[in-house]
MARKEZA-117520 format. One record per atom (N, C-alpha, C): z, y, x; residue number from 1. Coordinates in steps of 0.02 Angstrom, whole numbers, plus 50000, padded with zeros to 5 digits. Each point is the difference from the previous one (the first is absolute). Layout:
% residues N
[[Z,Y,X],NUM];
...
***
This chain:
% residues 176
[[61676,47052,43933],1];
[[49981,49935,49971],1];
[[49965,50010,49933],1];
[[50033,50045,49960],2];
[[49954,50003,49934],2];
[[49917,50035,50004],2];
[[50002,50037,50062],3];
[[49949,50004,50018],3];
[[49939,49962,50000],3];
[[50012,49954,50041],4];
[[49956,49934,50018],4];
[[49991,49978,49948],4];
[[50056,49976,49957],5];
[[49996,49966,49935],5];
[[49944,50054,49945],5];
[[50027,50041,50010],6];
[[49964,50047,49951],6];
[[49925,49985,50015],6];
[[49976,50028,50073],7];
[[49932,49993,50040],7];
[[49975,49933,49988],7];
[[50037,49955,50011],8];
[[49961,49917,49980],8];
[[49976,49992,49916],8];
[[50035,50035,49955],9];
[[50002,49995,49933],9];
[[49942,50021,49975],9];
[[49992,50062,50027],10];
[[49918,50046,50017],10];
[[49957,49977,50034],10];
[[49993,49959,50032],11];
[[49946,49963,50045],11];
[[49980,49929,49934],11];
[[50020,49971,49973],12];
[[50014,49941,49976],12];
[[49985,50029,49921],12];
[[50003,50065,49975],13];
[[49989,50044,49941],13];
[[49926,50004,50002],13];
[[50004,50009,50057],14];
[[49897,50039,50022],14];
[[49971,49933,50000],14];
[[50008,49945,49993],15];
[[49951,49936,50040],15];
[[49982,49985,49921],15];
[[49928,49980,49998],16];
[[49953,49982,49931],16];
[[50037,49970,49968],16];
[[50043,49924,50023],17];
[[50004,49949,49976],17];
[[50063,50048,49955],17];
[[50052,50028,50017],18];
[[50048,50006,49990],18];
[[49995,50044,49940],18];
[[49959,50029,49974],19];
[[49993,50048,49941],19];
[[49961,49968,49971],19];
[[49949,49945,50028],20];
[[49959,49964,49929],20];
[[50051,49982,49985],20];
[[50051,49952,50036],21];
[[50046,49948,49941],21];
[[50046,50038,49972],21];
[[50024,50056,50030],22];
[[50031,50041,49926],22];
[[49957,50027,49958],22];
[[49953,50018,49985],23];
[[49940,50009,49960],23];
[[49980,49953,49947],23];
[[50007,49918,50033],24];
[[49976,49958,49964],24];
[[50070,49973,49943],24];
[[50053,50004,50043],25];
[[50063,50000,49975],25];
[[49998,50031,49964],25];
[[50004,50071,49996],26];
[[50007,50051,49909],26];
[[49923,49964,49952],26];
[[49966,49995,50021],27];
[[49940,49966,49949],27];
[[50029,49944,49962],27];
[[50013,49950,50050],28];
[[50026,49949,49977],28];
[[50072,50007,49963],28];
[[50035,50015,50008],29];
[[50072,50046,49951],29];
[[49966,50013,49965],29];
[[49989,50065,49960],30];
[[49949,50026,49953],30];
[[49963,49952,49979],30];
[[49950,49956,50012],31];
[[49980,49964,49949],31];
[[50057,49928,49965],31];
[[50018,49971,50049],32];
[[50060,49984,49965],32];
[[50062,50019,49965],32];
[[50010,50065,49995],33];
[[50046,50024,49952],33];
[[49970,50005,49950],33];
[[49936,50023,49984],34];
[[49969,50002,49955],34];
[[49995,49929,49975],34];
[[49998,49963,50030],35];
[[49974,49918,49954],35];
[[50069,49958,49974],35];
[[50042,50000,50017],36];
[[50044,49982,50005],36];
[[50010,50000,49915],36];
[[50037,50045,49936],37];
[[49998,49996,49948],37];
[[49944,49966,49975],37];
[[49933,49999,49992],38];
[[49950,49962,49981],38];
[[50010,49932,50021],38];
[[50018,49984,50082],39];
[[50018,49924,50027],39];
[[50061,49974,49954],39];
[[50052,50024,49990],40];
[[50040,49963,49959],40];
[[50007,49992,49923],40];
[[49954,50066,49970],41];
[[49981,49975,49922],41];
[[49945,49952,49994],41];
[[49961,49983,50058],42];
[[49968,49929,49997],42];
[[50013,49962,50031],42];
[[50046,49981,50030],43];
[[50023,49943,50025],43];
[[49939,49986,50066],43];
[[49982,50044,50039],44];
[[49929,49976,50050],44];
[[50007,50055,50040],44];
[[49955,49970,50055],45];
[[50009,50039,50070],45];
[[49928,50054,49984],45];
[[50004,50051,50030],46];
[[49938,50059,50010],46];
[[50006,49999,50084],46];
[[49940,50003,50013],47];
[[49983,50006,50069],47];
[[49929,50057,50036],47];
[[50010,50019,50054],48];
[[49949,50035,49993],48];
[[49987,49996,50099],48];
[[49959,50057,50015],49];
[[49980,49963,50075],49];
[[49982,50106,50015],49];
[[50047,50012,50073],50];
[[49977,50073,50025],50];
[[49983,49999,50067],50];
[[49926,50029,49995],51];
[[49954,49994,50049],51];
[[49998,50069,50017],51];
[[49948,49994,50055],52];
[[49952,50060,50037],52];
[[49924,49996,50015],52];
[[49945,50052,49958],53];
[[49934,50001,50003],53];
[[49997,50021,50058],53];
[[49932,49998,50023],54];
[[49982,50001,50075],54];
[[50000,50066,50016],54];
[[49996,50052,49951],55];
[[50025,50081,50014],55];
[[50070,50020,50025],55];
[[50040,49944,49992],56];
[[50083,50006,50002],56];
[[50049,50012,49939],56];
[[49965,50029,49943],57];
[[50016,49972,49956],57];
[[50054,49994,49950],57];
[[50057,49991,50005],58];
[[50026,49920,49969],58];
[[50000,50012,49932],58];
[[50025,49926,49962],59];
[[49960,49980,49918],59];
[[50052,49955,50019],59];
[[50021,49986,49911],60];
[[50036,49949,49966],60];
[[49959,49974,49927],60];
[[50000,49926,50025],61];
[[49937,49979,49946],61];
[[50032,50003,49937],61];
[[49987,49995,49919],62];
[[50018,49994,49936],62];
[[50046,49942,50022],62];
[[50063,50006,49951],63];
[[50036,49913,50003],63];
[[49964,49971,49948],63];
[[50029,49954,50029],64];
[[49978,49924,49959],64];
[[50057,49965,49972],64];
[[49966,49981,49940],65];
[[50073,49976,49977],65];
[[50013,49905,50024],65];
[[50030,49974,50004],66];
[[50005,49951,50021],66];
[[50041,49935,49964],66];
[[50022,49948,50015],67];
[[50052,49965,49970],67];
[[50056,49989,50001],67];
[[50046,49962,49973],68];
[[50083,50008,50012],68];
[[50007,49980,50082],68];
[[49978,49958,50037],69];
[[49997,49988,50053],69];
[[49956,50021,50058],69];
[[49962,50051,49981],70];
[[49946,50003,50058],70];
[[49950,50053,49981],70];
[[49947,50021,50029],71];
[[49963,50055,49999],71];
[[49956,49999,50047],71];
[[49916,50024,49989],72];
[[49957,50003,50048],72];
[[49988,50067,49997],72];
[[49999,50032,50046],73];
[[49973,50082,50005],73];
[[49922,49988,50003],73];
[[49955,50066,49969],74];
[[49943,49989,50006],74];
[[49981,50075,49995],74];
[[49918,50002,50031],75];
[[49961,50078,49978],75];
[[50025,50051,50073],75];
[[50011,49952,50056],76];
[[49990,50035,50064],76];
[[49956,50002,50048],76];
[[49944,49995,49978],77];
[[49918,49997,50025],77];
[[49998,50057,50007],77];
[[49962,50019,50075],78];
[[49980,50062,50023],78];
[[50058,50034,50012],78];
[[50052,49977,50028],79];
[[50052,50036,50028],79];
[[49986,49951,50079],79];
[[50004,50058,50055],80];
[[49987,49996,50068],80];
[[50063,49937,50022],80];
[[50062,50005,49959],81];
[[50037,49972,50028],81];
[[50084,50000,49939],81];
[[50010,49924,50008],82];
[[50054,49992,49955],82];
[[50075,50013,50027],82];
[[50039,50060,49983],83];
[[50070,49998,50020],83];
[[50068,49965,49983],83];
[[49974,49980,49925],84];
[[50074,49984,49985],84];
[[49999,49965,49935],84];
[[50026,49947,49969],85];
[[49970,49983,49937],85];
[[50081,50027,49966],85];
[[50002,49998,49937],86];
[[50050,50007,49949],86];
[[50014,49966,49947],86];
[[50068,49978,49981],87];
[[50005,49969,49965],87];
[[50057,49982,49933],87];
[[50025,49994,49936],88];
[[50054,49995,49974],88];
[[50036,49948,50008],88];
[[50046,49981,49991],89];
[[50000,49928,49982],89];
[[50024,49979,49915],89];
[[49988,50039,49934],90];
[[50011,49964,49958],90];
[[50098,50045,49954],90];
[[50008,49963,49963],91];
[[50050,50024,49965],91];
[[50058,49961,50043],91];
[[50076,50003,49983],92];
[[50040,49957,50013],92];
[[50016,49943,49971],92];
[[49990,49941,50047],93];
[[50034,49931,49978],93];
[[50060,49982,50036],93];
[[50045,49977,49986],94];
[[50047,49961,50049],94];
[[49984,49960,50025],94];
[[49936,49981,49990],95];
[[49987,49895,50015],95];
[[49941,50026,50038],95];
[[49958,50056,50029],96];
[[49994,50004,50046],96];
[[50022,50058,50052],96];
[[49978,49974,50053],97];
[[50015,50039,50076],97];
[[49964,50061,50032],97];
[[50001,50057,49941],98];
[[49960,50057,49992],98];
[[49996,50051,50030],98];
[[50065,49993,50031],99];
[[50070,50067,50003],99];
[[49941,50009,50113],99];
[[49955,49941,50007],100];
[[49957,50005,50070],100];
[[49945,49989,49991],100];
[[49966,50013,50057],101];
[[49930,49997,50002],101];
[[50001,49914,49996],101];
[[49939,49953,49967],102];
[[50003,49937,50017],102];
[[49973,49977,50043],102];
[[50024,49932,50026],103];
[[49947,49980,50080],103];
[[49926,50001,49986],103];
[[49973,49999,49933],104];
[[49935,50006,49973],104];
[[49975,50084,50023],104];
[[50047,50048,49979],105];
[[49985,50053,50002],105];
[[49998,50015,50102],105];
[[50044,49961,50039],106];
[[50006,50012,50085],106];
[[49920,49986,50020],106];
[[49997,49918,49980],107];
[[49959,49978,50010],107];
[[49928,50009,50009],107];
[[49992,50042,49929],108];
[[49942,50037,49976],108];
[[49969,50073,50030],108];
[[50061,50022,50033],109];
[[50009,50052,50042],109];
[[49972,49993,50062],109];
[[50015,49963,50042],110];
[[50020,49969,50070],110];
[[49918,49954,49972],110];
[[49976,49980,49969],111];
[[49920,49959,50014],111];
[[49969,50042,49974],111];
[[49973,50042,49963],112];
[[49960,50085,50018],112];
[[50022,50047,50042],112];
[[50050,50002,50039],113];
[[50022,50035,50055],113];
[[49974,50065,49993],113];
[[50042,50006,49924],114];
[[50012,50077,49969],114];
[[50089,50003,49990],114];
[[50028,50056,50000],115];
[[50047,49999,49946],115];
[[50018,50017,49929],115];
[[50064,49979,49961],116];
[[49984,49987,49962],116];
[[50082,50042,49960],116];
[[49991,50032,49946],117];
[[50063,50030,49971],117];
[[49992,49977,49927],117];
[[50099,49960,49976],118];
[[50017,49994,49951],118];
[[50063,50028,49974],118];
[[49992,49992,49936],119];
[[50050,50042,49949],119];
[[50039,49946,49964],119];
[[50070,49998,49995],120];
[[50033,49943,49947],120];
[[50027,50019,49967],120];
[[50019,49960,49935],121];
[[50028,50011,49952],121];
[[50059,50041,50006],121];
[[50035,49999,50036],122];
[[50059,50032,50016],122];
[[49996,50071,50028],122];
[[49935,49998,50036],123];
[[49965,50085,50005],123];
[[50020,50024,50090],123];
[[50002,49923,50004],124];
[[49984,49985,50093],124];
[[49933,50008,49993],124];
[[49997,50039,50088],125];
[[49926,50036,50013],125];
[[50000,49944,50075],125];
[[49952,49949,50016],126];
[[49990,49983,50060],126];
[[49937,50019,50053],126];
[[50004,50007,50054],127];
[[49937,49989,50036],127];
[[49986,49920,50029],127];
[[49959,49988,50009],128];
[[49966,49913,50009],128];
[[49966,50031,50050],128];
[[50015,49959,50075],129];
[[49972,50026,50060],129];
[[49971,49954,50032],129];
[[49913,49974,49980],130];
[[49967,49953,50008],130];
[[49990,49998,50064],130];
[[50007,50026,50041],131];
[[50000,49987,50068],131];
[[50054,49977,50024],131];
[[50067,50028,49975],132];
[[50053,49974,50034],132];
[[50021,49945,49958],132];
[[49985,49983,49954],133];
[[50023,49916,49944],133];
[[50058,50020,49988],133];
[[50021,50051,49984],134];
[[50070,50032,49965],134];
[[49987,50052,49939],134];
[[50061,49985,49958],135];
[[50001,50058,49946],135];
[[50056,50045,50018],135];
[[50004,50072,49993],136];
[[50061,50043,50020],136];
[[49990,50040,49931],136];
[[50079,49995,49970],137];
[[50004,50024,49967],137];
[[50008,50083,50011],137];
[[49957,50055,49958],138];
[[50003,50067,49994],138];
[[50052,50044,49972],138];
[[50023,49977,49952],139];
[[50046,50006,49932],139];
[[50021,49959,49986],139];
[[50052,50010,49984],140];
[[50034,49947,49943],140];
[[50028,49984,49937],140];
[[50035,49978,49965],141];
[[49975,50014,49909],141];
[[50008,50065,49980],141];
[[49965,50010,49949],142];
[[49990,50059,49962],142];
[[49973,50046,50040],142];
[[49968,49996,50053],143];
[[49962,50054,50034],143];
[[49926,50005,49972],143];
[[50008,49941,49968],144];
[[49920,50022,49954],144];
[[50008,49995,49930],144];
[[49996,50000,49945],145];
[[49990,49985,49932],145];
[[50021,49944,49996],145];
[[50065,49970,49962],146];
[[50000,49922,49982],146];
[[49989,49994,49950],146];
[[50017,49918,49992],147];
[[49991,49961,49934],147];
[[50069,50031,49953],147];
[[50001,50014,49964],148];
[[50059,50007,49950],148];
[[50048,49950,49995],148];
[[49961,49933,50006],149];
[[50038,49925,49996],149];
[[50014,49984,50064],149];
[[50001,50039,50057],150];
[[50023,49975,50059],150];
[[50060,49990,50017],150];
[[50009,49962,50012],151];
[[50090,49994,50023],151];
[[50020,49968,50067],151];
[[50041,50030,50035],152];
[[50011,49977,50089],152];
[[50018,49948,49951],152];
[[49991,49933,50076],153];
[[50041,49935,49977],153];
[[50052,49978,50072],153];
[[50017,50058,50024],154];
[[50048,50013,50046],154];
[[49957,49960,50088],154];
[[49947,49993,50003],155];
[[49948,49958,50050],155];
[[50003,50070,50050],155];
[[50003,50006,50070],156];
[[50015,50024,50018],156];
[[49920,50007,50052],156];
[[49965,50040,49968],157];
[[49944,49999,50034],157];
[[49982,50034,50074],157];
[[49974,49988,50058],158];
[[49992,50011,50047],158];
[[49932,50061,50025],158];
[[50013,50043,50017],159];
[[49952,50054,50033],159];
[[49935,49972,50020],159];
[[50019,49937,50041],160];
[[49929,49967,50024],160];
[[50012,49934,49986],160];
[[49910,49991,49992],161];
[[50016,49921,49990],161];
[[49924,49989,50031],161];
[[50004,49926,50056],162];
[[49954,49983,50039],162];
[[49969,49955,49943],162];
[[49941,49963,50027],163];
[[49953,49939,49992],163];
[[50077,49948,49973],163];
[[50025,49971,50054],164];
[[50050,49954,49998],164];
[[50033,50014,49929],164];
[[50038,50059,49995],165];
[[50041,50019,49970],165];
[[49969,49978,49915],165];
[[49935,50017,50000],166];
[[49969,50008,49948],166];
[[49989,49918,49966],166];
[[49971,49968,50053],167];
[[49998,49935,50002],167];
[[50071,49965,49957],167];
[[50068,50007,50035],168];
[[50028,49978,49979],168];
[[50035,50008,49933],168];
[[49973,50083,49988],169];
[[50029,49996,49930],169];
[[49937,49983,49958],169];
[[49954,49980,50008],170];
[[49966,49954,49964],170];
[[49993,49926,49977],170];
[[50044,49990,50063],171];
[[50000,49907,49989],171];
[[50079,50019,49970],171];
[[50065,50036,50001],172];
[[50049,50003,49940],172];
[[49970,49996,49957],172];
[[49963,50032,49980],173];
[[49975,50012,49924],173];
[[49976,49950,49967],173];
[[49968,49965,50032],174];
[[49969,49949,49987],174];
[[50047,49937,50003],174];
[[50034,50022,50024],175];
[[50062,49927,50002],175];
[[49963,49970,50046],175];
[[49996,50010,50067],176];
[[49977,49952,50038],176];
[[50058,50009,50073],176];
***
């Protein structure tokens, strides 16, 4: 039996898809560990976008620095093809809902039908899986660089979180 298992592991090791996204995965790690201290001594998101030129390639554009809420990646012209965008989310607040990707960030994913990786204050690492309208968490706190001011608030965060899921902790927030 470990055989097979072993043999399927190696079949599924060899296939393109399966080593770009660990590929794009350490890029995306690596540039967000790196941003992360800069994201929380300014209070703002850095974002950036990792592609492939038509040689094969791959490139991670300059970040961009962005605002307390949001971020446009830019300067991925002439890349054959976009893999994965990146993103911080900012220092720690209690008063917001940081600790996930936001339905802004699913959303944004899932309508360029790219994916999309963020970093939180707490030094949660997510993947945003624009095809599937889910976020799965990679890590969980302190697996990346946190905020110094971070503090669990005992919220018991979930591995995955769908469209729905996302949805609804947006209309909490909002008191709706």
């Amino acid at each position: 039996m470990r055989t097979i298992v072993l043999a399927a592991l190696l079949t599924l090791a060899a296939l393109p898809g399966w080593a770009q996204n660990a590929e794009v995965q350490r890029i995306a790690r690596d540039a967000l560990t790196e941003l992360q201290a800069p994201s929380f001594a300014q209070n703002r998101e850095f974002c950036g976008v990792i592609g492939r030129f038509g040689d094969g390639r791959m490139a991670i554009t300059p970040h961009r620095g962005g605002g307390v809420a949001g971020c446009t990646p830019r300067g991925w012209r002439g890349m054959a093809e976009i893999l994965a965008t990146y993103h911080t989310h900012g220092a720690y607040g209690p008063e917001f809902d940081n600790e996930v990707p936001s339905l802004y960030d699913l959303l944004s994913v899932m309508s360029e039908r790219v994916d999309g990786y963020v970093s939180t204050p707490g030094g949660r690492f997510w993947f945003v899986d624009g095809s599937r309208g889910e976020a799965r968490l990679i890590c969980g706190p302190r697996c990346l660089p946190s905020d110094p001011n971070f503090r669990e608030d005992g919220e018991i965060v979930p591995d995955v979180l769908t469209l729905a899921d996302l949805q609804a902790r947006t209309r909490a927030m909002m008191g709706m």
